[in-house]
C-alpha positions in Angstrom: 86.8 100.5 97.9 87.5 98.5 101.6 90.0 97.2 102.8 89.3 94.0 101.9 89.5 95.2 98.2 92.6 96.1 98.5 94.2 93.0 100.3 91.4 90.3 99.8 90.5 87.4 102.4 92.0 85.3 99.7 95.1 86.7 99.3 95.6 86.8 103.2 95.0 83.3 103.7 97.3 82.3 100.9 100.1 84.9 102.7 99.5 82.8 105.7 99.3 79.4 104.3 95.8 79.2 106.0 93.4 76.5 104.3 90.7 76.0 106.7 87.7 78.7 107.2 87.7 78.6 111.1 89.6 81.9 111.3 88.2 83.9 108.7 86.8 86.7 111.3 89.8 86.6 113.0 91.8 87.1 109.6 90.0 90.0 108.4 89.8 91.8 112.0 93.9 91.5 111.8 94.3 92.5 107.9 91.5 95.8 108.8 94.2 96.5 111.5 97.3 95.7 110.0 95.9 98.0 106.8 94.8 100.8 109.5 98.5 100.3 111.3 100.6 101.0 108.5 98.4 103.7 107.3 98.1 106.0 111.0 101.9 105.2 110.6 102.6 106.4 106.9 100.0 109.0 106.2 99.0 107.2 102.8 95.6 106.2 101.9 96.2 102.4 100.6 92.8 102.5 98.8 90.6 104.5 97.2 87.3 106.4 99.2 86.0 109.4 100.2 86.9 110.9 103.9 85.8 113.8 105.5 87.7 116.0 107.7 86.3 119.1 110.0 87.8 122.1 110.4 87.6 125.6 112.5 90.9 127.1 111.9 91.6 129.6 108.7 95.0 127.7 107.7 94.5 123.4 107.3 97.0 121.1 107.0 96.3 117.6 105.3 98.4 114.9 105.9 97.1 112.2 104.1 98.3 111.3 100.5 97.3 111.0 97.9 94.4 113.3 97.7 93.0 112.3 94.0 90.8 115.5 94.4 89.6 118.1 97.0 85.2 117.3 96.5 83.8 120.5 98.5 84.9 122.4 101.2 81.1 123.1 103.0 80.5 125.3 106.1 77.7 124.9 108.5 75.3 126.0 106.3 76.4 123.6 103.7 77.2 126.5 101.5 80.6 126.8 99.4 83.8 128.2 101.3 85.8 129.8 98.9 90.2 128.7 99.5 92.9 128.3 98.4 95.0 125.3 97.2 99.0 124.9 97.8 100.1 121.3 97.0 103.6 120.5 98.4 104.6 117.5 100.8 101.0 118.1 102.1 98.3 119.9 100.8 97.7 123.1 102.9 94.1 125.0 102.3 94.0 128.5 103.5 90.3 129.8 104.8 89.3 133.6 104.7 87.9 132.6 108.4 87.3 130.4 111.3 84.3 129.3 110.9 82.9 125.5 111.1 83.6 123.9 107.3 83.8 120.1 106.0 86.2 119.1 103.9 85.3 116.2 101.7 88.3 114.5 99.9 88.9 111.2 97.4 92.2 109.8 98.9 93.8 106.7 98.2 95.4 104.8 95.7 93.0 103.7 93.3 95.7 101.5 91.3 99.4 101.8 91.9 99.8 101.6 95.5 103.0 101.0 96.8 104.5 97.2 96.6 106.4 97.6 99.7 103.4 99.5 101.9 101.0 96.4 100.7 103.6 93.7 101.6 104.1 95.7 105.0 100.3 95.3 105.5 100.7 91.8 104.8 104.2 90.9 107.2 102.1 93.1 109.8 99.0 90.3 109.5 101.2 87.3 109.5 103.0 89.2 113.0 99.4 90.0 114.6 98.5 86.5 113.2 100.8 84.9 115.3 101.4 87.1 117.9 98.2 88.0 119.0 98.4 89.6 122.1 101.5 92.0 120.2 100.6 95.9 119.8 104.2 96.9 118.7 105.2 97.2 115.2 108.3 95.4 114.1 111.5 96.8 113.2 111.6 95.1 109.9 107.9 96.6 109.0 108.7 100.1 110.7 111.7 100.3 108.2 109.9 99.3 105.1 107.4 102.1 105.6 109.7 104.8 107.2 110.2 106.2 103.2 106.4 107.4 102.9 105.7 108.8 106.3 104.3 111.9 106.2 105.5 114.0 109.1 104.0 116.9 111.0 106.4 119.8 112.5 
């Protein structure tokens, strides 16, 4: 999936009662950022792909949600690295050592996501929309995603 599967052209225009094609680049750039915006802020994956994440310590901490599935844990090598698994407010894999590894994971909601994260994405685009030159986050959109932040002590 994209971004764009998950919150289509379409459906953006229609959001911002846009009926003309002159914008379309413009559009998607601010729905890719509103989409990456609310998910740096939350921690949740709003659709569903792969991601990759390196790692040299022997304790990780994921904070991204949902994780659908952990795909391989490689070192340099690309050879298996044995760990283990605790699931709680974020998944935590524990590493006998140091070394380099990859982590492959499928994240993101593949169905199901979150009505008030996607209409957050969407109040974000109409503010970028017609704000342009804005790079804060309004209070209204930082209170409807407060609830699925994922935080890091």
């Amino acid at each position: 999936m994209t971004a764009l599967d998950f919150i289509s052209l379409a459906e953006a225009k229609n959001w911002l009662r846009v009926d003309f094609t002159d914008e379309d680049s413009i559009i998607t750039m601010l729905l890719k950022s509103a989409i990456e915006t609310v998910e740096k802020h939350t921690g949740q994956r709003l659709y569903k792909r792969e991601e990759s994440i390196n790692s040299t310590s022997e304790k990780e901490e994921l904070y991204v949600s949902p994780i659908n599935e952990i795909i391989s844990v490689l070192d340099e090598d690309d050879q298996p690295v044995d760990y283990v698994a605790v699931h709680g407010f974020n998944t935590t894999l524990t590493f006998e050592d140091c070394s380099n590894k990859v982590i492959k994971l499928d994240v993101g909601y593949a169905s199901g996501c979150p009505e008030s994260l996607k209409l957050a994405c969407l109040n974000l685009l109409e503010y970028k929309y017609n704000n342009r030159s804005a790079t804060d986050i309004p209070e209204l959109i930082e209170e409807a995603i407060a609830p699925y932040r994922q935080y890091t002590w």
